[in-house]
N, C-alpha and C positions, 0 to 999 in steps of 0.2 A: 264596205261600210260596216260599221261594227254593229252588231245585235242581227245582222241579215245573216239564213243561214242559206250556205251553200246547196244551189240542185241538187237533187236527189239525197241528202245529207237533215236529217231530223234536227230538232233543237234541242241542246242538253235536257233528258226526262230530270226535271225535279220531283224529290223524295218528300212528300209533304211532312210538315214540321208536325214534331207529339203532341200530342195536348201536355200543358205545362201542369205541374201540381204546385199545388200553392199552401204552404206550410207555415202555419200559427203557432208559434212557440206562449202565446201568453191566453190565459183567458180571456174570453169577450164577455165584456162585461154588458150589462141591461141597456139597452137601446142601442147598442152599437147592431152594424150590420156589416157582413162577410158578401161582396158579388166578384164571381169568380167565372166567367163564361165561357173558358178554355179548357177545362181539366175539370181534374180532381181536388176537392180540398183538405187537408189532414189537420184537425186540432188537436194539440197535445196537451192538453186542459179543459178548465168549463167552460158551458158555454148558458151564461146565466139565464132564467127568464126575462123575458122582454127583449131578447136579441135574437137573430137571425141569421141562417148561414144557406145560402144559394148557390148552388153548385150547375156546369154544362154536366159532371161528369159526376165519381162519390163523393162521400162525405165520408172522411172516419171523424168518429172523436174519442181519443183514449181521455175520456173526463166526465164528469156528467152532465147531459144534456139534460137543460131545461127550458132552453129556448126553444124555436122552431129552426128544423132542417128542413132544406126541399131544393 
C-alpha cells in the first residue's frame, strides 16, 4: 500500500521548509499593514506613520521608518 513503510525501514526524514522572506519593493503607506508569520520581512522604502509591519522573524527597512515595527 502506498504511504506504508516497510519493517524495520524509517519514513523518508523530511527537511523542514525555511522560513520564507517577504520582500516590499514599494512603500507602505499610512494605515496600510504588513503580517507576515513565517520569516523575515525586508522593505525597501518607507514605511509611513500610521502603518505597521509585523514580522515571526526581522524586519529590515532600507527607508525611513515612521510607522511601527514589531
Amino acid at each position: 500500500e502506498a504511504g506504508r513503510a516497510e519493517p524495520g525501514k524509517q519514513p523518508e526524514d523530511r527537511v523542514p521548509d525555511a522560513p520564507a522572506t517577504l520582500m516590499v519593493k514599494s512603500p507602505i503607506r499610512s494605515g496600510q499593514s504588513i503580517f507576515h508569520a513565517h520569516g523575515d520581512v525586508i522593505v525597501l522604502g518607507s514605511v509611513a506613520s500610521g502603518s505597521e509591519i509585523v514580522a515571526a522573524g526581522s524586519i529590515h527597512v532600507y527607508g525611513t521608518l515612521r510607522g511601527r515595527a514589531s
